[in-house]
Biopython code that builds the backbone (N, CA, C, O; Angstrom):
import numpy as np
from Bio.PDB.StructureBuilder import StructureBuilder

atoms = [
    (1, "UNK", "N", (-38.052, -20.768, -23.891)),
    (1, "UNK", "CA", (-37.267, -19.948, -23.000)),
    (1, "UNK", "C", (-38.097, -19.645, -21.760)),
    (1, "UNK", "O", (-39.239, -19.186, -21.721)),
    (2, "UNK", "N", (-37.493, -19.908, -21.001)),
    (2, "UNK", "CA", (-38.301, -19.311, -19.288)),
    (2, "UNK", "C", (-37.451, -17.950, -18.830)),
    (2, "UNK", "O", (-36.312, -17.490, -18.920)),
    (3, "UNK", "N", (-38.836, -17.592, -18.249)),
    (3, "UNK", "CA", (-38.521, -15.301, -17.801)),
    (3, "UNK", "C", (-39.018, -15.786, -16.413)),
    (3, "UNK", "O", (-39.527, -16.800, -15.936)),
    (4, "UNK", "N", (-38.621, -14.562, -16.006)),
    (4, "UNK", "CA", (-39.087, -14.425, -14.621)),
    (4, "UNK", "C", (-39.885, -12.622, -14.534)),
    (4, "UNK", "O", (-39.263, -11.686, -15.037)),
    (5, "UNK", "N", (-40.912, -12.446, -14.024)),
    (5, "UNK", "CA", (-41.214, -11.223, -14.599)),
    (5, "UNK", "C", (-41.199, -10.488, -12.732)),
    (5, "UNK", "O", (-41.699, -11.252, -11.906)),
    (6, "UNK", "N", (-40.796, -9.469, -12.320)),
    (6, "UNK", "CA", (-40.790, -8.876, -11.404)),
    (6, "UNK", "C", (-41.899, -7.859, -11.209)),
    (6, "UNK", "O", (-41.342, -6.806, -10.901)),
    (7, "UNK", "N", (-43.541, -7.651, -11.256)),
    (7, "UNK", "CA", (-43.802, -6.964, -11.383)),
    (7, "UNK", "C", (-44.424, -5.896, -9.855)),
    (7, "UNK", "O", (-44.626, -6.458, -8.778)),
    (8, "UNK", "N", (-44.612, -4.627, -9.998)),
    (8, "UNK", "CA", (-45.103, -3.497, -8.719)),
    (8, "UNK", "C", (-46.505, -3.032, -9.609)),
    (8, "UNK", "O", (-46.736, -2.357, -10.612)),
    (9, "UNK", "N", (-47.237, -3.773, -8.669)),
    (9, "UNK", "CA", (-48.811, -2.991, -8.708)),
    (9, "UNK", "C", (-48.656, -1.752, -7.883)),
    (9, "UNK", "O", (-48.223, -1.880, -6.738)),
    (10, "UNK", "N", (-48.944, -0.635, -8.313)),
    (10, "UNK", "CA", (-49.524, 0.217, -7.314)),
    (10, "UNK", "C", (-50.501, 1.276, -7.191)),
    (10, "UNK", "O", (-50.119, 1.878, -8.194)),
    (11, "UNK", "N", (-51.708, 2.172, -6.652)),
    (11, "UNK", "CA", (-52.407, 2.575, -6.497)),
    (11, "UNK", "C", (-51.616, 3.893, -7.257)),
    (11, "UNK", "O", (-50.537, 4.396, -6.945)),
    (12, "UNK", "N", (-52.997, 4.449, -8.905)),
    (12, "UNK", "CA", (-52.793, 5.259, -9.313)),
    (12, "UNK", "C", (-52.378, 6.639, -8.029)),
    (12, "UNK", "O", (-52.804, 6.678, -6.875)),
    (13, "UNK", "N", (-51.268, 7.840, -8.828)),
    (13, "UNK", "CA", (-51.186, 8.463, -8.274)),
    (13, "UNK", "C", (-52.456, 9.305, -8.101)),
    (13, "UNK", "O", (-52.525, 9.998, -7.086)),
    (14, "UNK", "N", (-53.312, 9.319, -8.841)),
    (14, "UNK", "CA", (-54.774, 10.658, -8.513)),
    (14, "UNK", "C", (-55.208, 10.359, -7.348)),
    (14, "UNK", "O", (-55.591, 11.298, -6.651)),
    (15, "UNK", "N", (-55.268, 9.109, -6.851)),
    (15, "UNK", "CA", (-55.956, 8.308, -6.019)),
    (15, "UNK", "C", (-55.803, 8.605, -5.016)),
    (15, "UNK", "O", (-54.814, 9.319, -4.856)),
    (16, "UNK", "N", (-56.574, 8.296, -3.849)),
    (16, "UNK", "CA", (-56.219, 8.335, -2.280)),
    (16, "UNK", "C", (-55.913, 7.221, -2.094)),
    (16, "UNK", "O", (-56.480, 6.377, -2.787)),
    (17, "UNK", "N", (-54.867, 6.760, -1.057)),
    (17, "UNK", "CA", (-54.237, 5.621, -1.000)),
    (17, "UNK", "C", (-54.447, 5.222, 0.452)),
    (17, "UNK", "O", (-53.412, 4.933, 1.052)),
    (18, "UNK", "N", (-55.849, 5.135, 1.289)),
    (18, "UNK", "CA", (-55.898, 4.886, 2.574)),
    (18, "UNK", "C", (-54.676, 4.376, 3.307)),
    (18, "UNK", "O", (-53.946, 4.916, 4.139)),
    (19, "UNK", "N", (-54.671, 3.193, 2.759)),
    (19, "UNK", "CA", (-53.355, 2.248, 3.952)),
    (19, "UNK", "C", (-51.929, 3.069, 3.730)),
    (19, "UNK", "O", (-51.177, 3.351, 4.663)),
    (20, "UNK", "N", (-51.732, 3.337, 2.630)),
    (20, "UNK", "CA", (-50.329, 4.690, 2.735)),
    (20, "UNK", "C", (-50.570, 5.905, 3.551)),
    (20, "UNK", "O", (-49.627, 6.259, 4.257)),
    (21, "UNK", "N", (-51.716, 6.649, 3.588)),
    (21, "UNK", "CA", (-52.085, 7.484, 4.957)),
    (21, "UNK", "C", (-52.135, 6.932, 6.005)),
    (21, "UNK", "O", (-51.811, 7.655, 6.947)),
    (22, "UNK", "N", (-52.479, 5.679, 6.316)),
    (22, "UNK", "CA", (-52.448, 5.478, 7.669)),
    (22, "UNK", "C", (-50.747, 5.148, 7.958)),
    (22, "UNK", "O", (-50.104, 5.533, 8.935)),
    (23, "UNK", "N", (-50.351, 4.501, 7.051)),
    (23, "UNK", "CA", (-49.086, 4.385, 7.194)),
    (23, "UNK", "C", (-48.263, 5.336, 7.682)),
    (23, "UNK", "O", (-47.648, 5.319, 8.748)),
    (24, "UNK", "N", (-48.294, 6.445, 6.565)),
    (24, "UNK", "CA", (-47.541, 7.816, 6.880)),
    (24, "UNK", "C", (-47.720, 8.397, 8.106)),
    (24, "UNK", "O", (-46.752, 8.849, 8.718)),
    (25, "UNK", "N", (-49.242, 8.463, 8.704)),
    (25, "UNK", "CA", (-49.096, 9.061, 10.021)),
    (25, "UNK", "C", (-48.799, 8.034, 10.881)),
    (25, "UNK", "O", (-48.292, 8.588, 11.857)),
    (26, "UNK", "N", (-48.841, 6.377, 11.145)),
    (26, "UNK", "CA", (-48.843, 6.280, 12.200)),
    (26, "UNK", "C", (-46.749, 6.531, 11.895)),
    (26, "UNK", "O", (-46.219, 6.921, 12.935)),
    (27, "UNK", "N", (-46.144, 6.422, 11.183)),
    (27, "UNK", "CA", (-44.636, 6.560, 10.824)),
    (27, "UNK", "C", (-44.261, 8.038, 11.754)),
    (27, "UNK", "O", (-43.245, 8.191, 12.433)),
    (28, "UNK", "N", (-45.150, 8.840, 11.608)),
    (28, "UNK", "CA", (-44.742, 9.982, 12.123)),
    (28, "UNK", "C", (-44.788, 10.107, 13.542)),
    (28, "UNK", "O", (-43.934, 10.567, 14.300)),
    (29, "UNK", "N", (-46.313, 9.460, 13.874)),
    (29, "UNK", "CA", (-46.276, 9.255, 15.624)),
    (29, "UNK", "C", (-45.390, 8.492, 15.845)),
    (29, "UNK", "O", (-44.980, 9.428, 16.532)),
    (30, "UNK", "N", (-44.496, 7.549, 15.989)),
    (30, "UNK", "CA", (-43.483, 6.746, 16.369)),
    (30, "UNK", "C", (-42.198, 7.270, 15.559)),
    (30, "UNK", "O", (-41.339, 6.493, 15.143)),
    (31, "UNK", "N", (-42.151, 8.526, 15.392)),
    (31, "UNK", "CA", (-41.013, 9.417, 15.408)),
    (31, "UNK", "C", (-40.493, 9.498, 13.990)),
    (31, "UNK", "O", (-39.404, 10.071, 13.950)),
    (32, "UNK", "N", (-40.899, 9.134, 12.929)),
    (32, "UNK", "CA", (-40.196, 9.248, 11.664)),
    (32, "UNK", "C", (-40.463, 10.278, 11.155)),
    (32, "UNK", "O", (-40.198, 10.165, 9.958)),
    (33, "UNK", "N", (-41.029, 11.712, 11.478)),
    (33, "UNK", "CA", (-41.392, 12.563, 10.984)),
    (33, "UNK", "C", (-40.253, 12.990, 9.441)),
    (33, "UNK", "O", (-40.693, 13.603, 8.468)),
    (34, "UNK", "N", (-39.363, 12.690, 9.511)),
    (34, "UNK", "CA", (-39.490, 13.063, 7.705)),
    (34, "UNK", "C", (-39.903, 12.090, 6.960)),
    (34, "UNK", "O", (-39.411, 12.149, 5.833)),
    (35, "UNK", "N", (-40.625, 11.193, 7.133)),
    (35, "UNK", "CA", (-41.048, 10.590, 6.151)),
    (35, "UNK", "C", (-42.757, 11.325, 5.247)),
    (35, "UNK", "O", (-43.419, 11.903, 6.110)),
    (36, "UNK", "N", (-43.250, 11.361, 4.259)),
    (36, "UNK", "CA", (-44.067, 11.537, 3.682)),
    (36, "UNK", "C", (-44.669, 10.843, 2.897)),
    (36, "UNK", "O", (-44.047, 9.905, 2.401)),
    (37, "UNK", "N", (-46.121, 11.066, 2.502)),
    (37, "UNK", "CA", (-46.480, 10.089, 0.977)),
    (37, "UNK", "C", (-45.971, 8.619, 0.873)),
    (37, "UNK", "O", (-45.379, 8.096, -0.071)),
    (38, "UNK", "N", (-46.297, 8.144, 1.918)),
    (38, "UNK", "CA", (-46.133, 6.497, 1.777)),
    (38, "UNK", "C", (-47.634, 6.113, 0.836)),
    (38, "UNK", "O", (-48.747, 6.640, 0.847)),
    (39, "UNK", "N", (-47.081, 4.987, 0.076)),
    (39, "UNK", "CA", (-48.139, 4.462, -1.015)),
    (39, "UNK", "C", (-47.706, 2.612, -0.611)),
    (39, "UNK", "O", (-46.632, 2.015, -0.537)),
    (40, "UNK", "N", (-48.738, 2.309, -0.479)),
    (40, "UNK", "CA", (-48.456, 0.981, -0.664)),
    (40, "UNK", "C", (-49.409, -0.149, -1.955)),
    (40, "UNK", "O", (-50.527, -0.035, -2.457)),
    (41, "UNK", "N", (-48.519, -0.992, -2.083)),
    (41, "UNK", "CA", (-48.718, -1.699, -3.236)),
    (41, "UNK", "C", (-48.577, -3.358, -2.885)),
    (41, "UNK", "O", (-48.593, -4.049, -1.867)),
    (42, "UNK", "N", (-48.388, -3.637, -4.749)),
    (42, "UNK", "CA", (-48.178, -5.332, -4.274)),
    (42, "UNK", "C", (-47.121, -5.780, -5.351)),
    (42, "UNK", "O", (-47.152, -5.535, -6.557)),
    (43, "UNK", "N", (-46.400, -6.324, -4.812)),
    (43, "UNK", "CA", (-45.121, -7.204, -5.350)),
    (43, "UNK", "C", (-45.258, -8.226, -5.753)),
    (43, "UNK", "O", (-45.393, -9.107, -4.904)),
    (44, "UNK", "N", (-45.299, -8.676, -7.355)),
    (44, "UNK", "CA", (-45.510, -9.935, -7.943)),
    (44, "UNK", "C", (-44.409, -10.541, -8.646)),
    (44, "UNK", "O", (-43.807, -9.710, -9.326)),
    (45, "UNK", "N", (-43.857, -11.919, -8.725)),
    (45, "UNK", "CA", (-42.585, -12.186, -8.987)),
    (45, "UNK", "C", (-43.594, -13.713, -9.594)),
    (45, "UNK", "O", (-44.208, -14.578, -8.970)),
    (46, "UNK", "N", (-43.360, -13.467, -11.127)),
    (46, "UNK", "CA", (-43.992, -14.964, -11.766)),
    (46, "UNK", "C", (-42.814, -15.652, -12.667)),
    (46, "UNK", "O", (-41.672, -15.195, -12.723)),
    (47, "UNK", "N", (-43.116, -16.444, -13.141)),
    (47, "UNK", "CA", (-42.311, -17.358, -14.126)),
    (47, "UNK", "C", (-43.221, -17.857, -15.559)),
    (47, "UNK", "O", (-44.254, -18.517, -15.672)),
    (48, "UNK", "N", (-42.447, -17.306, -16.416)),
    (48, "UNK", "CA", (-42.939, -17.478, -17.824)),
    (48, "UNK", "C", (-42.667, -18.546, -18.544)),
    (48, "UNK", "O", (-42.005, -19.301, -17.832)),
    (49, "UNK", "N", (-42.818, -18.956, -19.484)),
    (49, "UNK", "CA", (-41.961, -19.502, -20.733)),
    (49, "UNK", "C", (-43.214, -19.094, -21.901)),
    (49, "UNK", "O", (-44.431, -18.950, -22.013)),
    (50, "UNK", "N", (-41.434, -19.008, -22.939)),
    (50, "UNK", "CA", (-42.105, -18.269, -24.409)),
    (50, "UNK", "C", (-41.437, -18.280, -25.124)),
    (50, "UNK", "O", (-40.299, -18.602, -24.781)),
    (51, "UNK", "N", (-41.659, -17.974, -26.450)),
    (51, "UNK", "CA", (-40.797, -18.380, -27.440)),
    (51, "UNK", "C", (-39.806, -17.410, -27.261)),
    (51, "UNK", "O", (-38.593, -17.614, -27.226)),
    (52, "UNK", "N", (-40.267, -16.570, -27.174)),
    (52, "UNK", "CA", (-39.031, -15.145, -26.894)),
    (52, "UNK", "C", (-39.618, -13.934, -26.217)),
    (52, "UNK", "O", (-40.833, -13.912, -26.021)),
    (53, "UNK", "N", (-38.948, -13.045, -25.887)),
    (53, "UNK", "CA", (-39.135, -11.644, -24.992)),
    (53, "UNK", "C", (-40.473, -11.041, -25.136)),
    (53, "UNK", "O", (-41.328, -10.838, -24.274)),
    (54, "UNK", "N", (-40.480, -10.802, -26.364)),
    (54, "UNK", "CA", (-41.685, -10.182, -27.154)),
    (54, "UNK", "C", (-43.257, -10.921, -26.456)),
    (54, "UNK", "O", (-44.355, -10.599, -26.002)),
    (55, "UNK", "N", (-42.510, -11.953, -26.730)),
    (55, "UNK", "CA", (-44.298, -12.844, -26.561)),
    (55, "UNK", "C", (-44.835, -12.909, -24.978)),
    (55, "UNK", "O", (-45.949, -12.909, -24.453)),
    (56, "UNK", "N", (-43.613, -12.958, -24.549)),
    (56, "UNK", "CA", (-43.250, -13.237, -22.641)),
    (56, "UNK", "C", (-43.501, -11.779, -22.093)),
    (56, "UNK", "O", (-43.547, -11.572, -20.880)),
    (57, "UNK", "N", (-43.647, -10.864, -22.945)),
    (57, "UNK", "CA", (-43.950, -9.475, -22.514)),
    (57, "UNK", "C", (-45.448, -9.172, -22.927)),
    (57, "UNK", "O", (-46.053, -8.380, -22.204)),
    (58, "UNK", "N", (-46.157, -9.755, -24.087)),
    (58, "UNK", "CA", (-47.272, -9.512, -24.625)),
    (58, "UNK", "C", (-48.085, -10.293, -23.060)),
    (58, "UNK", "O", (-49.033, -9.809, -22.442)),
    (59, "UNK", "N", (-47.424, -11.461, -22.773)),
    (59, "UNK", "CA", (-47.986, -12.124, -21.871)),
    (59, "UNK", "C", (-48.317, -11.699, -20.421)),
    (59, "UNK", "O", (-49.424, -11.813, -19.893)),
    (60, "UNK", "N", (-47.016, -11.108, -19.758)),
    (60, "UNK", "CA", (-47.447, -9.777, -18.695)),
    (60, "UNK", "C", (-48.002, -9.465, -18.831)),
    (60, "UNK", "O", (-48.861, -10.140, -18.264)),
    (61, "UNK", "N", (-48.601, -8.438, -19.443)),
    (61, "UNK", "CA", (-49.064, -7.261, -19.989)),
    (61, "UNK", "C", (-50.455, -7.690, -19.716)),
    (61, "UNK", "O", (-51.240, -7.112, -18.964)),
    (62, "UNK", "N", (-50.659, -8.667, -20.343)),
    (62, "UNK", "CA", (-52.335, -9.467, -20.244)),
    (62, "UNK", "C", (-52.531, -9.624, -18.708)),
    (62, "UNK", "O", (-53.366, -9.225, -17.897)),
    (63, "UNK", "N", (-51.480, -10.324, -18.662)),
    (63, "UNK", "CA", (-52.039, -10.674, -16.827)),
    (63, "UNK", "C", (-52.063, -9.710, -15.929)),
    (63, "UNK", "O", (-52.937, -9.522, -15.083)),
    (64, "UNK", "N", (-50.917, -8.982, -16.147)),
    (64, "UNK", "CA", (-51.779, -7.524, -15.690)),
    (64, "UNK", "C", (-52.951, -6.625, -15.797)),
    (64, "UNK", "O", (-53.499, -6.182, -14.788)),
    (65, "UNK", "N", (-53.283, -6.391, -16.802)),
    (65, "UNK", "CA", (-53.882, -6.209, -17.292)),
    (65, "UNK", "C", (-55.470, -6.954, -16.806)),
    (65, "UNK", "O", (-56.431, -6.236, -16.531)),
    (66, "UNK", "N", (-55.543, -8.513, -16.759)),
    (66, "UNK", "CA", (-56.166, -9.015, -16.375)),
    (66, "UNK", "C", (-57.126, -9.685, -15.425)),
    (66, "UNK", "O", (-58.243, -10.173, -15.250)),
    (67, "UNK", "N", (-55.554, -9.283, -14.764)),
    (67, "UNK", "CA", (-56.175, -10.239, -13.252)),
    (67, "UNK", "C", (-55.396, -9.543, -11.837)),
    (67, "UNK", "O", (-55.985, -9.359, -10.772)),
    (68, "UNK", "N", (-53.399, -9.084, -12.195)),
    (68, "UNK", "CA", (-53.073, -9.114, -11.440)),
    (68, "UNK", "C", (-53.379, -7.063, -11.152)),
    (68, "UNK", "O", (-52.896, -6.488, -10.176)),
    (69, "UNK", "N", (-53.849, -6.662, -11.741)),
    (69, "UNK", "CA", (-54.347, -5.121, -11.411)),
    (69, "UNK", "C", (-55.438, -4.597, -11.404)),
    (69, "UNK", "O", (-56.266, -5.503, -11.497)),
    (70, "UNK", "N", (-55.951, -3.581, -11.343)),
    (70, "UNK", "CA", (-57.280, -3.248, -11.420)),
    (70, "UNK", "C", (-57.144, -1.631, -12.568)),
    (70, "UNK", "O", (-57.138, -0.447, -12.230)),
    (71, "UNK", "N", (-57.093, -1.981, -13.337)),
    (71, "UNK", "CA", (-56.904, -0.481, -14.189)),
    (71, "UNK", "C", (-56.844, 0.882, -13.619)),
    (71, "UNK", "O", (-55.986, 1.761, -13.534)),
    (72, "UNK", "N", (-58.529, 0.672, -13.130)),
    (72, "UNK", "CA", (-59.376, 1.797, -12.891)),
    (72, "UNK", "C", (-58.613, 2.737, -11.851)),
    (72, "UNK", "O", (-58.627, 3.967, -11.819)),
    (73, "UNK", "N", (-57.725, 1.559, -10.734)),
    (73, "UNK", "CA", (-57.469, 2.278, -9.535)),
    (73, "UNK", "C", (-56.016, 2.197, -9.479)),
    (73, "UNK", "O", (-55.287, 2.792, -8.686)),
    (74, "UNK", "N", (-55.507, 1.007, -10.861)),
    (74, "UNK", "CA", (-54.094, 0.676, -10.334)),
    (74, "UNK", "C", (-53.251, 0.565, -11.532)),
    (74, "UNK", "O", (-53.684, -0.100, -12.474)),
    (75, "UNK", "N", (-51.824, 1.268, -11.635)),
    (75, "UNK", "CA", (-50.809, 0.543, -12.368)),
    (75, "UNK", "C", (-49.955, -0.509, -12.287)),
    (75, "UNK", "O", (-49.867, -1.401, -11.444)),
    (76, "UNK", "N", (-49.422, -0.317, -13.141)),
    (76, "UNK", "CA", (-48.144, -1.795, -12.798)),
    (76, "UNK", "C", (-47.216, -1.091, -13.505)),
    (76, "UNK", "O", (-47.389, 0.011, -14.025)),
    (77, "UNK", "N", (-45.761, -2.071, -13.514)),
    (77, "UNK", "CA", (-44.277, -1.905, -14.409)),
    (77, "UNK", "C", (-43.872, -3.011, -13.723)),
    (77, "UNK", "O", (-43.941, -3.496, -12.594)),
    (78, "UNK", "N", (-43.234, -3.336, -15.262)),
    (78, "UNK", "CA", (-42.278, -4.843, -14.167)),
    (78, "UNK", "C", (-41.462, -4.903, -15.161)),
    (78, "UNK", "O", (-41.595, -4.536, -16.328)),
    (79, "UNK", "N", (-40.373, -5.526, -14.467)),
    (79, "UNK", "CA", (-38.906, -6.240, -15.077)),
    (79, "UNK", "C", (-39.053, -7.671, -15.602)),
    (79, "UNK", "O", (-39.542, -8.494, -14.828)),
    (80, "UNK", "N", (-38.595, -8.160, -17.132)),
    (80, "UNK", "CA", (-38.681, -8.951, -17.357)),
    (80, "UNK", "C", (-36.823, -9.537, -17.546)),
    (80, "UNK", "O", (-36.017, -8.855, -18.178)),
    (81, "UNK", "N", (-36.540, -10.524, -17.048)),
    (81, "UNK", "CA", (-35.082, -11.094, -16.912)),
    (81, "UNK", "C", (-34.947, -12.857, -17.595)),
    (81, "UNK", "O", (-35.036, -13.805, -16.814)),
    (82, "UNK", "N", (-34.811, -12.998, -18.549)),
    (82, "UNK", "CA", (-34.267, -14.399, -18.965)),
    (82, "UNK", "C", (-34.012, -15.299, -17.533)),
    (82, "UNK", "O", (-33.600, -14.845, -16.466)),
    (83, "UNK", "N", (-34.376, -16.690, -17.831)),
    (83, "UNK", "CA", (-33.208, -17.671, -16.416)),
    (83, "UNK", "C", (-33.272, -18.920, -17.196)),
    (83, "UNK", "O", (-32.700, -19.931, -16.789)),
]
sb = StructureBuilder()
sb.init_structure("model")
sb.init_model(0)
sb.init_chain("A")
sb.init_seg("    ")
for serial, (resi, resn, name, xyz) in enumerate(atoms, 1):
    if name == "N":
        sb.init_residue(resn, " ", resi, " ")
    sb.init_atom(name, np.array(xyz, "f"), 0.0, 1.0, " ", f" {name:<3s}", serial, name[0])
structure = sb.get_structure()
């Protein structure tokens, strides 16, 4: 079976998130003042195959885990969808 896994890295909340501060203020100087707390991250969209859900999820999990995050500083969540 082939997945497609949708996953969002993003910088724990404890964290300071430089490029989301710079973000947020320069948003505000060029007039967006209600905006706040911009966080930025990274958008990963892979392709699996596995015997089934279970295993295709054990398998995320690793690569997250592994390679595509950094624990210490970062989470993930992702959508896993059959195709």
């Amino acid at each position: 079976m082939k997945f497609i896994a949708e996953i969002n890295v993003m910088p724990l909340k404890t964290l300071l998130d430089p490029q989301g501060k710079a973000v947020t203020q320069r948003m505000k100087d060029i007039g967006f003042s209600e905006v706040a707390n911009v966080r930025i991250g990274k958008h990963i969209t892979l392709e699996i195959e596995a015997d089934n859900k279970e295993i295709a999820m054990e398998r995320v999990n690793d690569a997250c885990n592994k390679i595509l995050s950094n624990p210490i500083m970062e989470g993930f969540d992702y959508t896993l969808k059959e195709i």
